[in-house]
N, C-alpha and C positions, 0 to 999 in steps of 0.2 A: 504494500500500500504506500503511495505516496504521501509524503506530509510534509507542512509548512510551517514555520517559526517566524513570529512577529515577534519583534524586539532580540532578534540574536543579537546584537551584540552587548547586552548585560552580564552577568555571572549566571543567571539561569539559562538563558539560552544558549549560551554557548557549551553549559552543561549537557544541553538537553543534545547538541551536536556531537558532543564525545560520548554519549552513552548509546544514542539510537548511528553513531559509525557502525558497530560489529550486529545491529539487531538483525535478524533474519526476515524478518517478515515486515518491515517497514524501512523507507530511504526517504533521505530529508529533498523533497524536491524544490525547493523554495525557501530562502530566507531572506526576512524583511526587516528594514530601518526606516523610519520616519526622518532621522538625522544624517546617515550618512550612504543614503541608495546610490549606488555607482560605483561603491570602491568595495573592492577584493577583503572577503573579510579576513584574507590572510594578512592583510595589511592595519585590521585593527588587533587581531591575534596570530601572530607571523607562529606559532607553535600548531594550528592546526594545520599547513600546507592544504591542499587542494585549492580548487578553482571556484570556492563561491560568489556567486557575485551580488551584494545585498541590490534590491530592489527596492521601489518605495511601498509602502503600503496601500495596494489599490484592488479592489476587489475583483478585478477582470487579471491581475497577475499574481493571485497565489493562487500556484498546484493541486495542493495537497488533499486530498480527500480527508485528511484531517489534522485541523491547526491549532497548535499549541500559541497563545499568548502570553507570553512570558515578558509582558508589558507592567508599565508603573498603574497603580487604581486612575480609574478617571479612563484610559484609555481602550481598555477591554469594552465599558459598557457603551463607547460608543461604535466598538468596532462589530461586536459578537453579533447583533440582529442581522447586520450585515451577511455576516458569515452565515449564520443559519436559512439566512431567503436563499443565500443561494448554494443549498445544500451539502455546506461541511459539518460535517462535527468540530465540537471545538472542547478545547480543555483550557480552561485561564489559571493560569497561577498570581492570576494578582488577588486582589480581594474585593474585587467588585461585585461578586454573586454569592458567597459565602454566607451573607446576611439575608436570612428571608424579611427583615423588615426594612422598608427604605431610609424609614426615618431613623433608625438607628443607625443605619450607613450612612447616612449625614453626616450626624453628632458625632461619630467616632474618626471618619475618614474627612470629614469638611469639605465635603463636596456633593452635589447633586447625584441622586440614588439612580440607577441604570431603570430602565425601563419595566414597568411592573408585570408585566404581558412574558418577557423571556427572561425574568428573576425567577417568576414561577417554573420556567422548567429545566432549571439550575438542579440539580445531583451533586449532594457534598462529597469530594472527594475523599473521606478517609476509608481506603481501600479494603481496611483487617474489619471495617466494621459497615460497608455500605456497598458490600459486592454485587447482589442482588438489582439495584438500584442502577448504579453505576451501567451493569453491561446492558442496560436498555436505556442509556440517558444519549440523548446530542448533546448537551453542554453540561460540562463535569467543572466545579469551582473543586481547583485544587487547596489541600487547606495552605494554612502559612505554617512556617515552622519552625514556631512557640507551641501554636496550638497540636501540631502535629506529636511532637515529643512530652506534652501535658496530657493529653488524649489516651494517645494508649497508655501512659503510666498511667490515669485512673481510673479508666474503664472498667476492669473487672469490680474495685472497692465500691465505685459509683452503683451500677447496676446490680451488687450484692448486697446494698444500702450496711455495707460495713464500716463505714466512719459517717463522723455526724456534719450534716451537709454545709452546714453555715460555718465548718471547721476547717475548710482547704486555703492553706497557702502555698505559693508556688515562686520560688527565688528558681529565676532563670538567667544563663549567663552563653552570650551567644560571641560566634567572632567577628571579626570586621568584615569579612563579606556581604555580612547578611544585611549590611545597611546599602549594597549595592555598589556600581561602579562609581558611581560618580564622586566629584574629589569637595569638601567639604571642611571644614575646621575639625568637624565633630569624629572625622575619621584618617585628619593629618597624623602621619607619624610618632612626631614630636608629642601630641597630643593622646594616642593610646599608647603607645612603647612601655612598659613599666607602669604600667596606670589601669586600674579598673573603676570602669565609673556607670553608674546606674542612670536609667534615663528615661523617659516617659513615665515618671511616678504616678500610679493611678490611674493611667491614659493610653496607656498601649490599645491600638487598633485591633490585637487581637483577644483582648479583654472579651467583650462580647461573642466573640466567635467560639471561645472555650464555653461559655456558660451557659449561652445556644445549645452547643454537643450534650454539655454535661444535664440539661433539664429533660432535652429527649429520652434518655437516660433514666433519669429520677427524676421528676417532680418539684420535689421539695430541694434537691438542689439551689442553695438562694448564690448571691457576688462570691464572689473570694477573692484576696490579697493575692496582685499579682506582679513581681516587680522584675524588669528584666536591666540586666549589665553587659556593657562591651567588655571585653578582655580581650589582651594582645594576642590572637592566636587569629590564624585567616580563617577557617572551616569548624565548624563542631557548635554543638548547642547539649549543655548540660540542663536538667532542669529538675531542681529538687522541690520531690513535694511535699508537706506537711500533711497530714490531718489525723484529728482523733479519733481514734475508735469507739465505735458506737456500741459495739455487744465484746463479747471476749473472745478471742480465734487466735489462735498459735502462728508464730513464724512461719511452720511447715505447714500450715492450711493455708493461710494464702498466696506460699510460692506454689503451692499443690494448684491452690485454685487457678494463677497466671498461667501457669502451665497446660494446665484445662484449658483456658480460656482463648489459648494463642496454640493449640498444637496442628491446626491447622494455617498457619498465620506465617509461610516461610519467611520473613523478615522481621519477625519478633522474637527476640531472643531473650530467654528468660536465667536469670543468675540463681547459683546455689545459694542457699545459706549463707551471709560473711559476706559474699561477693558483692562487690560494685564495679559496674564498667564505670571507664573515661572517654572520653572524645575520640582518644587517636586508636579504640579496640572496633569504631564504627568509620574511619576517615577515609572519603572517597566511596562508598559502598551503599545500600541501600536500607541497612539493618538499622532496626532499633533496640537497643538495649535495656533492659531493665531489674535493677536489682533494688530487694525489697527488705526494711528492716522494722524493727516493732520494740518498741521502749515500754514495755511495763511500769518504768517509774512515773512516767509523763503519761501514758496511755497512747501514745501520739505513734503512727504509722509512718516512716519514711519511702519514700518510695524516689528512686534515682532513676532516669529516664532518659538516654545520649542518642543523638542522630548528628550526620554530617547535613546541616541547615542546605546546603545547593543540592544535594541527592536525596535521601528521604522527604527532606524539608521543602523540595522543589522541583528539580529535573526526576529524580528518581520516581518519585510516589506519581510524576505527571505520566510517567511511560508505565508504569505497573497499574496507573486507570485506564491507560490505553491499548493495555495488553487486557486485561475485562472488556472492556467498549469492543475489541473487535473478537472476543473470541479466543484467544490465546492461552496457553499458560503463565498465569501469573508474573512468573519469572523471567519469562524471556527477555535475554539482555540485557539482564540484572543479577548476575548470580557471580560477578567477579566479588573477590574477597578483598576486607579494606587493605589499606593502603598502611603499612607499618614498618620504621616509625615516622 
């Protein structure tokens, strides 16, 4: 199948170009720039050689039977109606459709909500838990990835209503990719090298998006405390969760139960007892981590949850809902092992 990427040349696009290179069953016929259509994207990434040549974004010149938008918010929901009249499928990784309410996509994103008519027929893309969904949808909002590595870490506790719901906090610490390419004070050198610094207190855009997943879930689910940090590292998203426990259940019942939960889940990798991954046991690769601990003295549930934020968090999790959308095995052209060290 041929397929198309708007906005290659970000960090998720050009992800999405190194991972679907080896895939068997699909070839990137088309890639699109709004900023620099006409030059060789070997010239804005001289490490992938071949012959692409970015195009501008114009609906009579993308190929691809189905297009990935690996674009900033705001530009998906003007693009995607588009795309669907004239019969692609589409996957967005921005955050344009992720929100079923518009006016919450307002307030959080500060910008005008996509069209109410093709929000509705938006498919959240968390893959391990919306398979069903997913392989009959045209438009799949891929999630973001905070929410993505907060997600599966809670999911099982959430829907077994084992910690108590107004109890979740979540300290996430992501690396400078994940703020994107562009060059900015907040991701000069000088300014994260040696330095970790928290940022959108209160306010992160993907606030609502976790708490959307988690009421579907449970109900009674209310806010949670949710605070994210840059740290000097390019790739990786740790993100550690708190919450109390609600009845009494042993260490070994609820790694018993993750385990239940993800044994059909090839990209969810569940930790022994003791065990906690880091960043660089998922780097490059499509896995997400999780290892799970339990304090009797506090009552409190930790739960440690890693993915590489541009593969799982992004290009990954977009081509593992595009291998459901058409039909495929799961895994196809995801099953290389992380990158270490």
């Amino acid at each position: 199948m041929k397929v198309s990427i708007i906005g290659a040349t970000g960090y998720g696009g050009i992800e999405l170009i190194r991972l679907l290179q080896h895939h068997p069953h699909m070839r990137v016929a088309s890639v699109h720039s709004s900023s620099q259509a006409g030059v060789l994207l070997q010239h804005v990434y001289p490490h992938i050689g071949g012959r692409f040549v970015l195009r501008d974004i114009r609906s009579d010149d993308i190929e691809g039977e189905l297009v990935f938008l690996a674009t900033p918010p705001g530009v998906s929901s003007e693009w995607t109606p588009k795309l669907l009249a004239a019969g692609h499928k589409v996957i967005d990784l921005s955050g344009d459709f992720r929100l079923r309410d518009g006016n919450v996509y307002a307030k959080w994103y500060k910008k005008a909500p996509p069209n109410e008519e093709v929000l509705k027929q938006a498919v959240y893309g968390l893959t391990e838990w919306n398979r069903e969904h997913i392989a009959n949808a045209s438009l799949v909002a891929n999630p973001g990835c905070y929410p993505t590595a907060t997600l599966l870490g809670l999911a099982p506790l959430v829907i077994q209503k084992w910690i108590v719901p107004h109890s979740v906090i979540v300290d996430a610490k992501s690396g400078v990719s994940g703020a994107g390419r562009g060059v900015s004070l907040g991701v000069h050198f000088a300014e994260t090298n040696e330095n970790v610094k928290i940022y959108k207190v209160n306010t992160h855009q993907h606030i609502p998006e976790i708490e959307q997943m988690l009421r579907d879930w449970n109900e009674q689910m209310g806010p949670m405390t949710f605070s994210t940090h840059l740290i000097p590292m390019t790739r990786g998203i740790m993100a550690t969760i708190y919450a109390e426990a609600a009845c009494i259940v042993s260490l070994d019942r609820m790694i018993e139960l993750y385990k239940e939960t993800y044994k059909h889940c090839p990209f969810v990798r569940v930790r022994e007892a003791g065990s906690f991954p880091c960043t660089k046991d998922v780097y490059g690769s499509n896995y997400c981590d999780i290892g799970i601990g339990y304090d009797e003295r506090t009552n409190r549930i930790t739960v440690v949850s890693v993915i590489d934020n541009l593969v799982k968090g992004a290009a990954g999790q977009a081509v593992q809902n595009a291998n459901v959308m058409l039909g495929l095995e799961e895994q196809t052209g995801l099953t290389s092992m992380p990158m270490y060290p």
